[in-house]
C-alpha positions in Angstrom: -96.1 -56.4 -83.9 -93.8 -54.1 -84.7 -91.2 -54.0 -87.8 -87.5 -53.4 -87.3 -86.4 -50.8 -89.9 -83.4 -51.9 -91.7 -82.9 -48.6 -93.1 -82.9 -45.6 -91.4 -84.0 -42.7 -93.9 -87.3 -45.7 -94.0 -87.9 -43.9 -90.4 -90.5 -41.4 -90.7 -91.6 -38.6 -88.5 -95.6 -37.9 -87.4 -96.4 -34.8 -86.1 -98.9 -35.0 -83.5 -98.9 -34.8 -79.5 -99.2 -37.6 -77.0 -101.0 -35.9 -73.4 -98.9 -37.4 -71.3 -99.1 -36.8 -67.3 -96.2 -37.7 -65.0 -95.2 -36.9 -61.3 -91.7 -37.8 -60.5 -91.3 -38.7 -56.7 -88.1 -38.0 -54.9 -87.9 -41.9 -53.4 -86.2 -42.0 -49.8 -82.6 -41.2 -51.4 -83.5 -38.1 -52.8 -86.3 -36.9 -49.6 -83.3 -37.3 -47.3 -80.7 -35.1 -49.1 -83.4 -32.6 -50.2 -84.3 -32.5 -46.3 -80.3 -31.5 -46.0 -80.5 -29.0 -48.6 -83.4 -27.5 -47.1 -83.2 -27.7 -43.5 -79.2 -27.8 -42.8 -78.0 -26.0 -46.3 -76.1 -28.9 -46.1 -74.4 -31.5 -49.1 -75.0 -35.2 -48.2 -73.0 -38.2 -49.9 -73.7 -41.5 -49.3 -70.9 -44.2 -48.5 -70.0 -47.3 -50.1 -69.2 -49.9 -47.7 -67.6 -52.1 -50.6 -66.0 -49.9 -52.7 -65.3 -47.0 -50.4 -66.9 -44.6 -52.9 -69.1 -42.0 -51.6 -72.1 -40.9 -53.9 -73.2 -37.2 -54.9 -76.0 -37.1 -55.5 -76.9 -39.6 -52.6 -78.2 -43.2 -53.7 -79.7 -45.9 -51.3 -77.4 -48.7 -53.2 -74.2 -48.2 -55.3 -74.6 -48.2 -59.2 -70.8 -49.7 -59.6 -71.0 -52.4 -56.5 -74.8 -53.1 -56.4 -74.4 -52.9 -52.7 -76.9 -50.9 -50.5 -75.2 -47.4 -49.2 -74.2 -47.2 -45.3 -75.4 -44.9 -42.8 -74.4 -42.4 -41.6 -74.4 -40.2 -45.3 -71.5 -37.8 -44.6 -71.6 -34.1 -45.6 -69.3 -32.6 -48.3 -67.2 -30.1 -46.9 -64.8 -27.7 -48.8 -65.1 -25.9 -52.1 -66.4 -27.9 -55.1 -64.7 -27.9 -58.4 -65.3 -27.2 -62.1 -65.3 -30.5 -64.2 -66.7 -29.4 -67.1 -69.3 -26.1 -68.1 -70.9 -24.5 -71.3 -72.0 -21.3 -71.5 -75.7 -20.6 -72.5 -76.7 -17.6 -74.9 -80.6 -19.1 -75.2 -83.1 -20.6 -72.6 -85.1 -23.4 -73.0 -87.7 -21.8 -75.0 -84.9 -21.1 -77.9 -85.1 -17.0 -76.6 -81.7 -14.8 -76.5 -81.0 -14.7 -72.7 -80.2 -10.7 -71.5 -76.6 -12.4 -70.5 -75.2 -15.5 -71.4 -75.0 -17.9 -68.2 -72.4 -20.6 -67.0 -73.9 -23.7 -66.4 -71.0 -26.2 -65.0 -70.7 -30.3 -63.3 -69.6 -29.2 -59.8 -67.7 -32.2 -58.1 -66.2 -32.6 -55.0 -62.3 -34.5 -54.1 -63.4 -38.1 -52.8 -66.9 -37.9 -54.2 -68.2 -39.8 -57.2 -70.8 -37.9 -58.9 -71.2 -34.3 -59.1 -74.2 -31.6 -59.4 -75.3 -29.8 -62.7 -75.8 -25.7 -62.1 -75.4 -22.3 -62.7 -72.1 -20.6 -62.1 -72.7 -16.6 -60.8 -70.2 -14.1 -59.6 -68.3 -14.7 -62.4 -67.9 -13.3 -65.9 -68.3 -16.7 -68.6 -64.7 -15.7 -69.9 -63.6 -16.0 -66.0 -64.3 -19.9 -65.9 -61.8 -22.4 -65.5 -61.7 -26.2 -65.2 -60.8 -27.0 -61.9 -62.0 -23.4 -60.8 -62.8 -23.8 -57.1 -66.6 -23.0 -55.9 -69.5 -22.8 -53.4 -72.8 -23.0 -53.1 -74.8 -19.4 -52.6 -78.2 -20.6 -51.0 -81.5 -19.5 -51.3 -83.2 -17.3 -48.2 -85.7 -19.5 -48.3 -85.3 -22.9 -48.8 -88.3 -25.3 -50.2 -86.2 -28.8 -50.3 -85.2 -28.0 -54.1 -82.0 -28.1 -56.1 -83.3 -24.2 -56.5 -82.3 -24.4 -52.7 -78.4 -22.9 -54.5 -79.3 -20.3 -55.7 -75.8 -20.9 -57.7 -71.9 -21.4 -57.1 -69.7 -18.6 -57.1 -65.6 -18.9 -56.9 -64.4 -19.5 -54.1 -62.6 -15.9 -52.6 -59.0 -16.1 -51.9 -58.5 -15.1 -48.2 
């Protein structure tokens, strides 16, 4: 059984490691828009019959009506915006990156949700909220979020 601390500086910590093995699966949401990605460099939403939301990324039931999503999943067309970004000066490892990288929620008008990536093309003093952008996709694609390469601003014609 385990004891509720009523006092939090009670809380000790153990050094130690757990081995731990996990393999995330993509489930039949996620397959279908990395399929997109890959095969049809293409951004796929899912509709909510109930709410009239439309989901990025792509769920099989709505997280605000609990009702399952409606085919067909529609693309997202036009630029994507800047919601919010934070400029990075260390990887993941704690190491000085050689430049400091934009990493920014891109969101799209009529879409709830959003994607988390890099920002390229663009100096990290550049960067605006609402700063409109597009995907730059990868040669190759493997079915992977790595698919964008990044988003770059979108170029005034």
């Amino acid at each position: 059984m385990l004891d509720k601390i009523s006092q939090p500086q009670q809380a000790r910590q153990v050094a130690g490691e757990i081995p731990i093995y996990h393999r995330y699966t993509l489930g039949v949401a996620g397959e279908r828009f990395f399929k997109a990605l890959r095969d049809q460099q293409q951004l796929l939403a899912s509709p909510c019959p109930k709410c009239h939301d439309r989901l990025l990324p792509p769920k099989l039931y709505c997280e605000r009506c609990f009702v399952e999503t409606v085919e067909p999943w529609e693309p997202v067309a036009g630029p994507g915006y800047v919601r919010s970004f934070t400029v990075l000066h260390k990887s993941l490892e704690e190491e000085p990156l050689p430049a400091p990288e934009v990493v920014a929620l891109v969101s799209w008008p009529g879409v709830r949700g959003g994607l988390l990536h890099r920002l390229g093309d663009t100096a990290p003093h550049l960067v605006t909220l609402g700063m409109a952008v597009e995907p730059v996709w990868a040669a190759q694609r493997v079915g992977a979020l790595s698919d964008i390469l990044y988003f770059r601003p979108v170029q005034a014609d």
